[in-house]
C-alpha positions as CSV (number, residue, x, y, z in Angstrom):
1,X,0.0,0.0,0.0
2,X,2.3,3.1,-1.2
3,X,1.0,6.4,-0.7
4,X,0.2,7.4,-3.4
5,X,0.5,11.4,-3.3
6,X,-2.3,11.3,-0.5
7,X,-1.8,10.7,3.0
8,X,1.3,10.2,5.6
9,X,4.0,7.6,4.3
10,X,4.5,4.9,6.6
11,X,7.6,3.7,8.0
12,X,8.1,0.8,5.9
13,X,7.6,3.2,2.8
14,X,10.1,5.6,3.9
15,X,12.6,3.4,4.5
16,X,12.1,1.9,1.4
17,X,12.6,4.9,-0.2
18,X,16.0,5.9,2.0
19,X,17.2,2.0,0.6
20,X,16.1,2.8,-2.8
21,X,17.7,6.1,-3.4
22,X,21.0,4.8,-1.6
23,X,20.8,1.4,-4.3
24,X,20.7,4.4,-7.4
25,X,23.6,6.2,-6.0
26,X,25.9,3.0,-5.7
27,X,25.2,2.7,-9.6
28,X,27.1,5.5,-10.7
29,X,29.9,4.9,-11.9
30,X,32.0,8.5,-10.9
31,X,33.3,8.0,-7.4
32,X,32.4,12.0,-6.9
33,X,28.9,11.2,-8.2
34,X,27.8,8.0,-6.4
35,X,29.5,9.8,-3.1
36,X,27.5,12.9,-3.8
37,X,24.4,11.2,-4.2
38,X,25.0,8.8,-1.2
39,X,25.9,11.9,1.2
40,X,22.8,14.5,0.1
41,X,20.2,11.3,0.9
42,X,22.0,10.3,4.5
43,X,21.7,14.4,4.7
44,X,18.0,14.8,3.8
45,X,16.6,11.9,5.6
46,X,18.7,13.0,8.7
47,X,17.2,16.8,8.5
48,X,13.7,15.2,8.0
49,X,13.9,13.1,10.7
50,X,12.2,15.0,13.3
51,X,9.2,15.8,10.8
52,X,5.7,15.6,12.4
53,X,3.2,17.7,10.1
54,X,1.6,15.2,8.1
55,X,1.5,17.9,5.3
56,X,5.3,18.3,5.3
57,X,5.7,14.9,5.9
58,X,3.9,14.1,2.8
59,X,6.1,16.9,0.8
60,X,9.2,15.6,2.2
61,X,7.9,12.0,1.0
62,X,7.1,13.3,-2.1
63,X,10.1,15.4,-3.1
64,X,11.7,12.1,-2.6
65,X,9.9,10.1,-4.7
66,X,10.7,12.9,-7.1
67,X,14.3,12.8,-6.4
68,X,14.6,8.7,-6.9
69,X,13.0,9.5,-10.3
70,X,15.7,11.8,-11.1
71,X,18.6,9.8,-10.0
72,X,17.5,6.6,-12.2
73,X,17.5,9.0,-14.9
74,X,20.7,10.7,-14.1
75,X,22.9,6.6,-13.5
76,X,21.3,5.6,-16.6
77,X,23.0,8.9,-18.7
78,X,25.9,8.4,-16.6
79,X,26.6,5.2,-17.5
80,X,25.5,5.4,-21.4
81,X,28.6,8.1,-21.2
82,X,30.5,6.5,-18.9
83,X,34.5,7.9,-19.0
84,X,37.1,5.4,-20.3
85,X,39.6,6.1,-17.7
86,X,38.5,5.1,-14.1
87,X,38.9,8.2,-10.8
88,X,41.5,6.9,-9.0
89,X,39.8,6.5,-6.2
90,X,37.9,3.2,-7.7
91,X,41.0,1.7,-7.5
């Protein structure tokens, strides 16, 4: 049962999401970029933490959802144009 733009997320949902957008960022292939990625959603589930307004709950929720969408999008590009050379700090 997801919420669906309507309602509070539940726990399960949310930390679905938190698992999710942490799975997208380990696809990158740019150490910078999966790093990036993996730091701003640690960061934005850590300053959301404390939420208790359903309404901003459900934004918060939301503007996650939104951001998953954007990071499949942006792995998938990043990997059709992957460099040749790996960052040395894949190494």
């Amino acid at each position: 049962m997801a919420a669906s733009g309507a309602g509070v997320p539940m726990r399960r949902e949310v930390l679905q999401l938190y698992r999710s957008l942490l799975r997208v960022a380990r696809q990158f292939g740019d150490y910078n970029i999966r790093e990036y990625s993996k730091r701003r959603t640690m960061d934005a589930f850590r300053d959301n933490k404390n939420l208790r307004d359903p309404s901003q709950l459900s934004a918060a929720f939301s503007n996650g959802k939104a951001q998953l969408e954007v990071a499949k999008r942006q792995s998938l590009l990043y990997s059709l144009y992957a460099p040749k050379v790996k960052s040395i700090m894949d190494f």
